[in-house]
C-alpha positions as CSV (number, residue, x, y, z in Angstrom):
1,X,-1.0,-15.9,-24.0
2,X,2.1,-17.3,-25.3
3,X,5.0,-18.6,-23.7
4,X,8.9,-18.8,-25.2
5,X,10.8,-22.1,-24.3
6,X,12.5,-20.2,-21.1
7,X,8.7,-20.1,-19.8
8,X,8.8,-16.2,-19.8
9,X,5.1,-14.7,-21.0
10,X,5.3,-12.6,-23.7
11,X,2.5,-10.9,-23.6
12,X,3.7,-7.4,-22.7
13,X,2.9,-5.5,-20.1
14,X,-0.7,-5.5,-20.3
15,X,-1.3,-8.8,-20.2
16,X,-2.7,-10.9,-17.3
17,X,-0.6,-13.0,-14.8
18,X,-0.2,-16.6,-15.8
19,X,2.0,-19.5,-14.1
20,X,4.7,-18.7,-16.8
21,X,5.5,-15.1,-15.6
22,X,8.6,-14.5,-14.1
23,X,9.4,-13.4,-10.6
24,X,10.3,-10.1,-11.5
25,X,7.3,-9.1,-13.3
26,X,5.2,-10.8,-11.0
27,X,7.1,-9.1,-8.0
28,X,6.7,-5.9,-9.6
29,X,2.9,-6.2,-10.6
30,X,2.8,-7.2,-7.1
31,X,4.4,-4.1,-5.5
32,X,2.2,-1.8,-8.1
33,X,5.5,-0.6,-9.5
34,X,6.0,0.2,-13.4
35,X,9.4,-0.9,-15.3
36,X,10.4,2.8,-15.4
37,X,9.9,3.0,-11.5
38,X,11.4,-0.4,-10.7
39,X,14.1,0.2,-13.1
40,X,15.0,3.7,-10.8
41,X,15.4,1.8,-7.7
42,X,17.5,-0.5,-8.9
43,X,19.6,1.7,-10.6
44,X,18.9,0.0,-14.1
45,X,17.8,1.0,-17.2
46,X,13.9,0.2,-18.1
47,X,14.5,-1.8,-20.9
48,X,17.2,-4.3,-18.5
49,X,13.5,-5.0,-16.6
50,X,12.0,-5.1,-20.3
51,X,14.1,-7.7,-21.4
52,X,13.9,-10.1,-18.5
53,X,10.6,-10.0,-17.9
54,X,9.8,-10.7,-21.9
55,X,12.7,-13.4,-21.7
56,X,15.2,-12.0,-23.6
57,X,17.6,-11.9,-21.1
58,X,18.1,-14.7,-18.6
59,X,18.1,-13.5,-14.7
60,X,21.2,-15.8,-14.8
61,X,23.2,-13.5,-17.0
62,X,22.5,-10.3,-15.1
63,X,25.2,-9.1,-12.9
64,X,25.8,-9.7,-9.5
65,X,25.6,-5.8,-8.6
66,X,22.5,-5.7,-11.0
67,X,20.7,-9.0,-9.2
68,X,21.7,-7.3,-5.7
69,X,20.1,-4.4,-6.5
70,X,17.0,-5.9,-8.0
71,X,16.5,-8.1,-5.7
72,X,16.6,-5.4,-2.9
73,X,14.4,-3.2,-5.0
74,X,11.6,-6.4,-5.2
75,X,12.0,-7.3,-1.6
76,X,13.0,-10.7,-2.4
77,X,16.4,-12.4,-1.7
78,X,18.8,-12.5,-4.6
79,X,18.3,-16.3,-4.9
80,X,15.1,-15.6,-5.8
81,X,15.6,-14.3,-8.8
82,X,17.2,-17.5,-10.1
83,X,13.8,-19.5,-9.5
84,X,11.8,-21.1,-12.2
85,X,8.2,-19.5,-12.1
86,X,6.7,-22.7,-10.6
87,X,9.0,-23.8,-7.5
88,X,8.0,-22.6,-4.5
């Protein structure tokens, strides 16, 4: 499984958790949630979830409404998002 140089897996969505996932797709594996699904609840389109989980978009250039609300949809606090896979 491949890695870009933001550390995001690009494996799609079939592929197996690895320590270079992201929080959001690892959050949303973890909740048994699909893009489309997490997408609704946060109000988002699926293809905002698409591109940060495949590292095309940076969780540091969504916007604050859009982090609030994915963060409250995940269950995590906003300043999780901002975390690099491997901190704690």
């Amino acid at each position: 499984m491949k890695c870009n140089d933001k550390g995001f897996n690009q494996g799609g969505d079939n592929a197996a958790l690895s320590p270079c996932d992201n929080i959001v797709r690892a959050r949303r594996k973890a909740l048994g949630l699909s893009q489309q699904k997490l997408a609704d609840s946060a109000g988002m389109h699926y293809k905002q979830i698409q591109k940060l989980e495949w590292g095309e978009t940076d969780p540091g250039n969504v916007t604050l409404r859009n982090g609030l609300r994915l963060a409250k949809a995940l269950g995590i606090a906003p300043e999780e998002l901002m975390k690099k896979p491997d901190e704690p």
